[in-house]
C-alpha positions in Angstrom: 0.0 0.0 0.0 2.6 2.5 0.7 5.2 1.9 -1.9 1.8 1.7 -4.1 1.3 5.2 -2.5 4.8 6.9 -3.1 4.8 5.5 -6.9 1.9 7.3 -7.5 3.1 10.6 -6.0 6.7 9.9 -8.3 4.1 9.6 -11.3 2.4 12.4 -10.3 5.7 14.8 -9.8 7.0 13.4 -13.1 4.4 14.0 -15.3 3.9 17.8 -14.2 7.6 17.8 -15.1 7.2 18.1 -19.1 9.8 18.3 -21.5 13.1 18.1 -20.8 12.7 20.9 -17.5 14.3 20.2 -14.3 12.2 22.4 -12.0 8.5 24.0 -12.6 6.6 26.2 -10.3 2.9 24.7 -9.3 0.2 25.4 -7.2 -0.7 22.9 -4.3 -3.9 22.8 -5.2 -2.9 21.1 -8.6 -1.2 18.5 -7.1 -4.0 18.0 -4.7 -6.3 17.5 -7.4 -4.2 14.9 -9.3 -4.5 13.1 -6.1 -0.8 13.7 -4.5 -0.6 12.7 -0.5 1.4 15.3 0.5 2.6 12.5 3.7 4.4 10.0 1.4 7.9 10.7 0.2 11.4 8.6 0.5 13.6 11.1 1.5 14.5 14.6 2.5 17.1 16.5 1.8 18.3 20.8 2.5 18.6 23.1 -0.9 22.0 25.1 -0.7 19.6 28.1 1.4 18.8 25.1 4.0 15.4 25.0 3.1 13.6 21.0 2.8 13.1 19.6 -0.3 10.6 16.2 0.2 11.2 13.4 -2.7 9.2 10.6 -4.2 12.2 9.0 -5.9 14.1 11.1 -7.8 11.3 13.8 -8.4 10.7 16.2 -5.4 9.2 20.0 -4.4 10.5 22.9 -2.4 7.6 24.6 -1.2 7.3 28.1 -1.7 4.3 29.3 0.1 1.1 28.6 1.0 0.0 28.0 -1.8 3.0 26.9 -4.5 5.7 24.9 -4.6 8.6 24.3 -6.8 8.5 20.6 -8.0 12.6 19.3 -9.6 14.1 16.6 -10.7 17.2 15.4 -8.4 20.4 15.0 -10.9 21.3 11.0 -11.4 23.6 10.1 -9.0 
């Protein structure tokens, strides 16, 4: 159920990545509606200003405010 859970979120991150782009600004509200649980991720990890970044996978968001967050795509390792 849960890594059913946190393959959906990736999915979900992934596919409002289009194109080729590393990072795209969205509303929370959008992912809400495609049915991302904002509780489900594999990892954390700081941005170079300290700030979280939560990941399903290699796809992950910053959040900006209230109401937006930045989703990205962690480099391969």
């Amino acid at each position: 159920m849960i890594n059913k859970t946190l393959k959906r979120n990736r999915d979900i991150l992934m596919n409002s990545l289009t194109g080729k782009k590393r990072s795209k600004k969205i509303s929370l509200k959008t992912l809400e509606l495609k049915g991302y649980q904002f509780h489900y991720f594999t990892h954390q990890a700081p941005d170079k200003n300290g700030q979280i970044l939560r990941f399903c996978y290699e796809f992950g968001y910053l959040t900006i405010d209230q109401q937006r967050v930045l989703l990205v795509k962690d480099p391969p390792l």
